[in-house]
GUKE-220891 format. One record per residue: x, y, z of N, C-alpha, C in turn. Coordinates in steps of 0.2 Angstrom, whole numbers, always signed. Example, Ala and Ser with C-alpha at 12.3 -4.5 7.8 and 13.67 -1.06 7.14 Angstrom:
nu/nv/nw/cau/cav/caw/cu/cv/cw
+66/-28/+39/+62/-22/+39/+66/-16/+39
+64/-11/+35/+68/-5/+36/+64/+0/+39
//
This chain:
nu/nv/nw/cau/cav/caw/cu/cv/cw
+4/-6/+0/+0/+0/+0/+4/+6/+0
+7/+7/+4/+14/+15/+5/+17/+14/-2
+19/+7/-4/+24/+9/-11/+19/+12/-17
+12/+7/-17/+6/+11/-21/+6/+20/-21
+5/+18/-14/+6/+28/-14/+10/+34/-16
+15/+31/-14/+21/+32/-17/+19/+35/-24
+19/+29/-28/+17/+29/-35/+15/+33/-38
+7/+34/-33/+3/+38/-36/+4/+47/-33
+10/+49/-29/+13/+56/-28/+16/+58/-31
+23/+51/-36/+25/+54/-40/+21/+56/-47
+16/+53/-49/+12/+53/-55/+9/+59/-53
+8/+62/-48/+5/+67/-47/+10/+73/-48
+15/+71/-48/+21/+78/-46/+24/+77/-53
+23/+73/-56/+26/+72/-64/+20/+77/-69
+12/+74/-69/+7/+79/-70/+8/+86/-69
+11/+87/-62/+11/+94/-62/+16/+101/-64
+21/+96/-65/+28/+98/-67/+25/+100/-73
+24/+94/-77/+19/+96/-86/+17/+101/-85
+10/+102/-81/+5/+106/-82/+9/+113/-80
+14/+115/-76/+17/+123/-74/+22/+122/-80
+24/+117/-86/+30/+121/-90/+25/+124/-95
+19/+122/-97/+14/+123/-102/+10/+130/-99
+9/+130/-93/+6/+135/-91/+12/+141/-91
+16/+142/-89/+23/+147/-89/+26/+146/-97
+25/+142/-101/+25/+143/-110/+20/+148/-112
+15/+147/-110/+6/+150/-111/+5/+158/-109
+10/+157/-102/+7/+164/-100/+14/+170/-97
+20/+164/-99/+26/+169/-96/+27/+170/-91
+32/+173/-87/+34/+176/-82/+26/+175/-75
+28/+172/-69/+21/+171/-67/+26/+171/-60
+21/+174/-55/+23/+174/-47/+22/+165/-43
+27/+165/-39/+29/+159/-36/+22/+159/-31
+16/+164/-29/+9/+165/-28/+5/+163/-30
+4/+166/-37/-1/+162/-40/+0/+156/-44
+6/+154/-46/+6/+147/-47/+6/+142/-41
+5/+143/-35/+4/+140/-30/-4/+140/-27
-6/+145/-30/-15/+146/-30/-19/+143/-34
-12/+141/-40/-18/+139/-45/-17/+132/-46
-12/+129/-45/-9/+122/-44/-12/+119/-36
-12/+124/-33/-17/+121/-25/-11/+118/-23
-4/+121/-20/+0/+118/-19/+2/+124/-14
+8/+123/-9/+13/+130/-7/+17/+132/-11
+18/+136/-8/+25/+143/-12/+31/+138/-10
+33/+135/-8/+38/+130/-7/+38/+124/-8
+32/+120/-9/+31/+115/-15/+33/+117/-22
+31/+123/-24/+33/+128/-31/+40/+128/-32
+43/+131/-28/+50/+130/-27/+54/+126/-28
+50/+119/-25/+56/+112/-28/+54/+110/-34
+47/+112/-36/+46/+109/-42/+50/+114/-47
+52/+118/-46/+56/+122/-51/+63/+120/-49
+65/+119/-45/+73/+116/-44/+72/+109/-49
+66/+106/-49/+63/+98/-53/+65/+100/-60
+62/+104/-60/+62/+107/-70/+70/+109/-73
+73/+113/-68/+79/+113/-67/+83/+107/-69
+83/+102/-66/+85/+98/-65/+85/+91/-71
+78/+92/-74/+76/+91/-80/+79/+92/-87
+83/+99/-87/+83/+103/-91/+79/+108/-95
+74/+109/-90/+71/+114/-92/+74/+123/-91
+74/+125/-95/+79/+131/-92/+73/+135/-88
+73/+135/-81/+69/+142/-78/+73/+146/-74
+70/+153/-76/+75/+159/-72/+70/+161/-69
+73/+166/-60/+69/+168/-56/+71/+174/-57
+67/+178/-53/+67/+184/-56/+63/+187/-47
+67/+193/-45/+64/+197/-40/+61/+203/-39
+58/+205/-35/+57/+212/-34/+49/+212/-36
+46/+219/-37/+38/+221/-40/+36/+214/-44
+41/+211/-49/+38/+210/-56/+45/+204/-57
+43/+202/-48/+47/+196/-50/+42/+188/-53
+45/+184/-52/+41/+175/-52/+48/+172/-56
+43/+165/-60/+48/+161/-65/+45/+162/-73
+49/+160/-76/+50/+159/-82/+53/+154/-85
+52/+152/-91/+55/+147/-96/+59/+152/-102
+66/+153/-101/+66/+154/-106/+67/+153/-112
+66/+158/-118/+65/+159/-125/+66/+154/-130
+71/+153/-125/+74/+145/-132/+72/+139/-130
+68/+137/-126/+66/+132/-121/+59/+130/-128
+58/+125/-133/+52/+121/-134/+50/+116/-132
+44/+114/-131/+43/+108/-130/+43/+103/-137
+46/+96/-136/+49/+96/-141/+43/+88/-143
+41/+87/-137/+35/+79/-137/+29/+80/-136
+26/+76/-140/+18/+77/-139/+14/+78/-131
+12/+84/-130/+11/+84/-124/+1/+84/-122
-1/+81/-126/-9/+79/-127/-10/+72/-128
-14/+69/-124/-15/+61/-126/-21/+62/-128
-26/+55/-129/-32/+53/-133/-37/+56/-128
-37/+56/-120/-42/+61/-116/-41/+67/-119
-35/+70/-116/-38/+77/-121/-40/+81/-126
-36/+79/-132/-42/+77/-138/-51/+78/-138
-52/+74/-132/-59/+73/-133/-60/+81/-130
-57/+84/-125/-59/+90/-122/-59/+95/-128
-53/+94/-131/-52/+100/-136/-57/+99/-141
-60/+94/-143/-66/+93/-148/-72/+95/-146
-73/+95/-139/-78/+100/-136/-79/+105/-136
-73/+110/-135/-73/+115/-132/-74/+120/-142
-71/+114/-144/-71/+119/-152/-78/+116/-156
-80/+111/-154/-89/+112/-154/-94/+116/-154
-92/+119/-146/-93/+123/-143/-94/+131/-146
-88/+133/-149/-86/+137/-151/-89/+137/-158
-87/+133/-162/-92/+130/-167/-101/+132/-169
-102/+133/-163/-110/+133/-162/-111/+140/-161
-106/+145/-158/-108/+151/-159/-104/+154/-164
-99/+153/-170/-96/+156/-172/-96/+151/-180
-101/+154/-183/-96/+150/-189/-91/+152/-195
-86/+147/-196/-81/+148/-201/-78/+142/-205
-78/+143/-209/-74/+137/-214/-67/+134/-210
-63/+140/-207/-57/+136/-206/-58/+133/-199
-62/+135/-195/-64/+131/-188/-65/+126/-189
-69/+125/-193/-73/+120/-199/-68/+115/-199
-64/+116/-202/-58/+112/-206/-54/+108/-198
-54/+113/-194/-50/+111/-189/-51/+105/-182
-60/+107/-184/-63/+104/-180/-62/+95/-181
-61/+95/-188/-63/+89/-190/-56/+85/-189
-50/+89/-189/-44/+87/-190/-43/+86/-182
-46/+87/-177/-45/+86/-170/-49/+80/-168
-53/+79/-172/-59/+74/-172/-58/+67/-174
-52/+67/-179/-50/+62/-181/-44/+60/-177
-41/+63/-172/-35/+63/-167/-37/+59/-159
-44/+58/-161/-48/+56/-153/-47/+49/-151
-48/+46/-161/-47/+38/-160/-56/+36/-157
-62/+38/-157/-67/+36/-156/-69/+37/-147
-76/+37/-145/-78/+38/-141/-81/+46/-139
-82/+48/-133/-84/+56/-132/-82/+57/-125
-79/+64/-123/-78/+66/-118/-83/+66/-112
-89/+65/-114/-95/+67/-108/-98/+72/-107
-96/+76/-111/-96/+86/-111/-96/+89/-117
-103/+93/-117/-104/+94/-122/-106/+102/-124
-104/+106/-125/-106/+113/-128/-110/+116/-131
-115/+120/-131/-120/+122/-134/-120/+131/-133
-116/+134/-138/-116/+141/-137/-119/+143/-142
-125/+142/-145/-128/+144/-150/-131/+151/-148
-133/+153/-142/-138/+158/-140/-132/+164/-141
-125/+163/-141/-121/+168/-144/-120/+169/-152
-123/+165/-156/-124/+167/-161/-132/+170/-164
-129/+177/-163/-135/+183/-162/-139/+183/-170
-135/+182/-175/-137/+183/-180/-131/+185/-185
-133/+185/-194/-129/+186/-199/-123/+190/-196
-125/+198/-194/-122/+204/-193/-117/+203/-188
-117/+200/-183/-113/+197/-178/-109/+191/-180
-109/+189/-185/-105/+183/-186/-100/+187/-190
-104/+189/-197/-99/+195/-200/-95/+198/-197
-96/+201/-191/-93/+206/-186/-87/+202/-184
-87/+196/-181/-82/+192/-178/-79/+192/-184
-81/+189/-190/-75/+185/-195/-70/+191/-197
-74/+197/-197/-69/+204/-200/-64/+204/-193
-67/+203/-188/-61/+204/-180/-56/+199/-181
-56/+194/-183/-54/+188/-180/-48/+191/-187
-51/+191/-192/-46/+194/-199/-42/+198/-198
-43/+205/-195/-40/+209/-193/-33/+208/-187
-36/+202/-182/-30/+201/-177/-25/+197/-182
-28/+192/-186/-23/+188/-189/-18/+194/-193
-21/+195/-197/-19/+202/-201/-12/+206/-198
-15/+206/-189/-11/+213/-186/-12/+219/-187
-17/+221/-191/-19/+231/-193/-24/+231/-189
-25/+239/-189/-30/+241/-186/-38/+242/-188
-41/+242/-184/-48/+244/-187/-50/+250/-183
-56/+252/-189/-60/+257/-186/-68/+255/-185
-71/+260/-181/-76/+259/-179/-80/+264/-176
-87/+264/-176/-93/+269/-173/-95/+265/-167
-92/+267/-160/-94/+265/-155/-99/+268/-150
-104/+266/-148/-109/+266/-144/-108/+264/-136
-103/+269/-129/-104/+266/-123/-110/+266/-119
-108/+262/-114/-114/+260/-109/-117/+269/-106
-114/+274/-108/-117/+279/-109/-120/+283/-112
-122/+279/-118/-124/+283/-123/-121/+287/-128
-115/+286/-125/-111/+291/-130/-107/+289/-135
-107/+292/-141/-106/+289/-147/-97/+291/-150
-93/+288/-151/-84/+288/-152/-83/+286/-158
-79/+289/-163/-76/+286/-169/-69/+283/-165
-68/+276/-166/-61/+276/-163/-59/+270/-168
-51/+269/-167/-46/+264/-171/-42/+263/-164
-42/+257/-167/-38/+251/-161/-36/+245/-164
-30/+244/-159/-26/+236/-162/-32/+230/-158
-32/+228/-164/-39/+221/-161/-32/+215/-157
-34/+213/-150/-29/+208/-149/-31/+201/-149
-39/+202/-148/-43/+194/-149/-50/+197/-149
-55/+192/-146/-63/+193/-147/-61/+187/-140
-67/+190/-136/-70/+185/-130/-78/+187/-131
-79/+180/-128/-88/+179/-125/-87/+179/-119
-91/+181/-116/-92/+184/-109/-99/+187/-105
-101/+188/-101/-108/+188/-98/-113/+189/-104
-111/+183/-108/-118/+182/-112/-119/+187/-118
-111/+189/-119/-111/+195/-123/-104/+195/-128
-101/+195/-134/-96/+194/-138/-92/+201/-137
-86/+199/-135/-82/+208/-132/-76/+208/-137
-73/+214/-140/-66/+215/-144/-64/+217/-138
-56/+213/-135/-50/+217/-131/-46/+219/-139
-46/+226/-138/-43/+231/-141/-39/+236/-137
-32/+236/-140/-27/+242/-138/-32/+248/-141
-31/+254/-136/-32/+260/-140/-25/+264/-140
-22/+266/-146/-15/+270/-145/-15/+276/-141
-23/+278/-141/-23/+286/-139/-23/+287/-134
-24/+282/-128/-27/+280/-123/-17/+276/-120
-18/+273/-125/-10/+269/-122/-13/+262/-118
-18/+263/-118/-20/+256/-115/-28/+251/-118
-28/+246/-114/-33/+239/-118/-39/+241/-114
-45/+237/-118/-51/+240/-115/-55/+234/-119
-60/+235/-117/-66/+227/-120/-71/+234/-124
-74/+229/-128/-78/+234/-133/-83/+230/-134
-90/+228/-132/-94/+224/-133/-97/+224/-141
-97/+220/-145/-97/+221/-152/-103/+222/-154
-111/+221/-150/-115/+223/-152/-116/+232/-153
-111/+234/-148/-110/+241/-148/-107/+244/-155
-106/+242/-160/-99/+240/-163/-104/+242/-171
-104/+248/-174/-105/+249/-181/-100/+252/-185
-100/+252/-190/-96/+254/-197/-90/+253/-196
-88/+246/-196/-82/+240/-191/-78/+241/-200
-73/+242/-199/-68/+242/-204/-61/+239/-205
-56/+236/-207/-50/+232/-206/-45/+241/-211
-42/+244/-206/-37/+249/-209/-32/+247/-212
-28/+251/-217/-21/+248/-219/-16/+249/-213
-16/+251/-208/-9/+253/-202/-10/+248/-199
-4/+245/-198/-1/+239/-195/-1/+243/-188
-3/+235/-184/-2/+236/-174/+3/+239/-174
+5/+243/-171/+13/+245/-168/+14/+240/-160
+11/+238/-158/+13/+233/-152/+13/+226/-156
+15/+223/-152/+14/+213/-152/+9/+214/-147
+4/+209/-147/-3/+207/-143/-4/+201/-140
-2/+199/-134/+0/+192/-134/-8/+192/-128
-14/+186/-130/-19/+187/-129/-20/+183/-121
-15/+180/-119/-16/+175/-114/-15/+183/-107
-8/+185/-107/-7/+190/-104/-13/+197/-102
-16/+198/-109/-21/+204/-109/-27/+200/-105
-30/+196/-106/-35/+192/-102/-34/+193/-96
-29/+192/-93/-28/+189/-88/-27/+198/-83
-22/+203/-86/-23/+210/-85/-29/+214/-82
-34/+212/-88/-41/+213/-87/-46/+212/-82
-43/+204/-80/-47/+197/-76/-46/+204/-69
-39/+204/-68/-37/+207/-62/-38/+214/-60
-40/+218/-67/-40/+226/-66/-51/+226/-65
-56/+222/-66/-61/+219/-67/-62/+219/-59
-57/+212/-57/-56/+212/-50/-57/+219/-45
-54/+222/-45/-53/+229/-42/-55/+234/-43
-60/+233/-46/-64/+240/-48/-69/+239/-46
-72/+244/-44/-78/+243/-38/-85/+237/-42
-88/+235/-38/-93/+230/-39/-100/+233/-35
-106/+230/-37/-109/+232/-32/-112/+225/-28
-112/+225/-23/-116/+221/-18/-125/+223/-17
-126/+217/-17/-135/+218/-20/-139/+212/-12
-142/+215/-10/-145/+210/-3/-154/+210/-7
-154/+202/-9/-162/+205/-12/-167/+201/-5
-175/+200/-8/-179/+197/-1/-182/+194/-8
-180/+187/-8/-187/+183/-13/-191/+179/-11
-196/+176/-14/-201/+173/-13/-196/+167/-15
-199/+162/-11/-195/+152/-11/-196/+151/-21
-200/+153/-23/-201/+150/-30/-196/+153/-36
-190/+158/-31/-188/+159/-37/-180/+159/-36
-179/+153/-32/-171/+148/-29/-168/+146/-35
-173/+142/-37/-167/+141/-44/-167/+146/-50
-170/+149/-51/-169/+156/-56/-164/+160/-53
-162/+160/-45/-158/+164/-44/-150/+159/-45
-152/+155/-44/-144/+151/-42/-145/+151/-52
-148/+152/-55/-146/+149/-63/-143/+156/-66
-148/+162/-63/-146/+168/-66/-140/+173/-65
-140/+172/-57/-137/+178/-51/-131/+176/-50
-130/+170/-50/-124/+167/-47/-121/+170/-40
-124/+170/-35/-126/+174/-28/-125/+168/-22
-127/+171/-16/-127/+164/-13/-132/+167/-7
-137/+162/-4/-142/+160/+0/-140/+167/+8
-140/+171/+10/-140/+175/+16/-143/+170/+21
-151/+168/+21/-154/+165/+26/-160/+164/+22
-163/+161/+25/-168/+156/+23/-174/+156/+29
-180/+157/+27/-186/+159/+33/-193/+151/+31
-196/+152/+37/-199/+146/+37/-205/+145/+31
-204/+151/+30/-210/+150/+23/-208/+149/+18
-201/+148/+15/-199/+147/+10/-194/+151/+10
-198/+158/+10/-192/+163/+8/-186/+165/+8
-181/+170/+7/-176/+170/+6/-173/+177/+4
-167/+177/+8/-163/+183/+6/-157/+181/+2
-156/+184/-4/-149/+184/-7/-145/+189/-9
-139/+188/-9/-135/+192/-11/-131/+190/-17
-129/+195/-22/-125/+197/-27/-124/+201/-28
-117/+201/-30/-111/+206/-30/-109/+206/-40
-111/+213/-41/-110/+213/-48/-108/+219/-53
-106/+218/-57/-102/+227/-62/-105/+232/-63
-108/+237/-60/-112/+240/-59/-115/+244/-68
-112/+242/-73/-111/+243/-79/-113/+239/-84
-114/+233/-82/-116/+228/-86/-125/+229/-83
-128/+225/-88/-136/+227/-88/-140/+221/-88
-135/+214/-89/-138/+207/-89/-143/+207/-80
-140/+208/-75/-141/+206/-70/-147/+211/-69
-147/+217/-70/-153/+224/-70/-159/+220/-74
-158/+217/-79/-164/+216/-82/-167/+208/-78
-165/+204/-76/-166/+198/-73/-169/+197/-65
-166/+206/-64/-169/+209/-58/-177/+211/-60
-177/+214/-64/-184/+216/-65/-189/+213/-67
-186/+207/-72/-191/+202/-75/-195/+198/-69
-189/+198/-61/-194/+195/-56/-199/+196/-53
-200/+203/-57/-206/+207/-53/-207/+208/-44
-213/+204/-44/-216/+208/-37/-213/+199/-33
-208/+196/-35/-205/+191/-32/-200/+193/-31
-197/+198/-31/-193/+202/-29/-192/+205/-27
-187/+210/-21/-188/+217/-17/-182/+217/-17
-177/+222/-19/-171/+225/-19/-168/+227/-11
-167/+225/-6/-166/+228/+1/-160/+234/+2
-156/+235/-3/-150/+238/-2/-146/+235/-7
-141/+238/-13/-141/+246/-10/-146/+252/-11
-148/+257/-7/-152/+261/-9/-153/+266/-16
-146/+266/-19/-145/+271/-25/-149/+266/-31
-148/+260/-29/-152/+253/-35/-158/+257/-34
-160/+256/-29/-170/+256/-26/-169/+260/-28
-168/+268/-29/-171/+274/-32/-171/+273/-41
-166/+269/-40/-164/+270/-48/-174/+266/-51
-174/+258/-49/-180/+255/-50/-185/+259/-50
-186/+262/-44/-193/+266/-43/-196/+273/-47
-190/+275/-49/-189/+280/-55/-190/+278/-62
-185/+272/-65/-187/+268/-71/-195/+265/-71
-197/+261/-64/-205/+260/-66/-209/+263/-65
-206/+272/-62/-214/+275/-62/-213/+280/-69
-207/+279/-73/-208/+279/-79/-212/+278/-83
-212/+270/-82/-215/+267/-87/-222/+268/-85
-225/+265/-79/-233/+267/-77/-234/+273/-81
-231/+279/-82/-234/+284/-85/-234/+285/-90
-229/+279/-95/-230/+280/-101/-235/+274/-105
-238/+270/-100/-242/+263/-103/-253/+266/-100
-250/+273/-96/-258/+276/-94/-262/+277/-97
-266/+274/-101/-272/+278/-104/-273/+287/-105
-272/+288/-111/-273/+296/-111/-278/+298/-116
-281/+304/-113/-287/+305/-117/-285/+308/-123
-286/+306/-129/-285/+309/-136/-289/+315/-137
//
């Protein structure tokens, strides 16, 4: 039994080793923290596993201060197949997936060349992102974005923000993400000097310009920039009072968590959300009178305002 064990820690430390050279190929330079939070290990398990890699041959350099961590450097490829027939299966999901909300000839082509690599069977996982393909206008939009990153030039465009206010801008496209149920460009803007999400429904008289990026875009880095400046931007915290029949529409919608629970069903929830986004605003009100906003108070004036809007615009008036 102990030599079983055994077995199965080094097979686990041999896993891991793989999985931080791929992740540090992937994403570069990375703090001995979070690959310790993401691997679900310590900051001194991380440390020998980099003495391991070392030791291996893998060249990794540490690096100190603000903007330290490790790295793999430059010259370092991996030179063996590092996917077997399980992930395969995952990869032909996830480009299923993708497939269902985006269509493309060359995705197309790709899909099928990953599908013959499986060797037969199915992962057990299956993707359906159709609901993100909005329509013709939105497929066009992505296949011009997705051209323009290959490309490297800039596009231009007539921008619509969550204020109303309307911007001619140009920007280096660095990819396209789907996100709270919505297709977004991370684009540089030069003028700005820095990255920004442009949600693409917002997004008319899209154009691919002759001016090449002046930057390299490397998409794994900006995502992840984003993830963390998202993190840290104020959010708001929402305390609602619902009726018991509407438990699972909150856990499916709200992504929130249960406050307390009352003997009549009822319930208190809370969620925390980007005060800019309009998914969570309208989900709110679709619950009607099964819902009650507890706090914060600027929400509550905001609703009471937009529905005593409405009431006055749906009242019978005399002609």
């Amino acid at each position: 039994m102990r030599r079983s064990g055994r077995r199965n820690e080094e097979s686990m430390k041999i896993d891991r080793l793989l999985a931080i050279t791929i992740y540090l190929l992937n994403h570069g330079r990375t703090s001995g923290a979070k690959l310790a939070q993401r691997f679900e290990v310590s900051a001194r398990t991380i440390a020998r596993d980099m003495d391991a890699l070392c030791l291996a041959g893998i060249p990794v350099a540490s690096y100190y201060g603000t903007d330290g961590g490790y790295e793999i450097m430059d010259t370092f490829q991996m030179q063996r197949q590092a996917a077997g027939g399980g992930d395969y299966h995952y990869i032909v999901a996830a480009l299923e997936g993708l497939a269902s909300a985006y269509k493309d000839k060359e995705l197309e082509a790709t899909l099928e060349k990953m599908r013959s690599l499986t060797g037969g069977g199915e992962s057990g996982i299956s993707l359906d992102l159709g609901a993100a393909h909005e329509n013709r206008d939105t497929n066009e939009m992505l296949f011009l974005l997705n051209r323009a990153v290959q490309m490297k030039r800039r596009i231009a465009f007539v921008y619509t923000n969550s204020a109303d206010e309307v911007k001619n801008l140009e920007v280096e496209p660095a990819g396209v993400l789907y996100k709270w149920y919505n297709w977004y460009l991370i684009g540089y803007n030069p003028s700005k000097q820095d990255y920004a999400m442009f949600k693409v429904v917002r997004m008319d008289e899209l154009r691919i310009t002759d001016r090449p990026n002046e930057k390299e875009h490397v998409m794994a880095k900006i995502r992840d920039m984003l993830e963390t400046r998202s993190r840290e931007q104020e959010m708001m915290e929402i305390l609602l009072y619902c009726k018991g029949r509407l438990k699972s529409k909150c856990r499916e919608y709200l992504n929130g968590r249960i406050v307390e629970e009352y003997e009549n069903g009822d319930f208190t929830y809370q969620i925390t959300v980007p005060p800019q986004e309009q998914f969570w605003y309208g989900v709110l009100l679709s619950f009607g009178k099964d819902a009650r906003v507890l706090s914060p108070e600027k929400l509550i004036q905001r609703i009471v305002e937009q529905c005593g809007g409405l009431m006055e615009l749906y009242q019978p008036h005399d002609s």
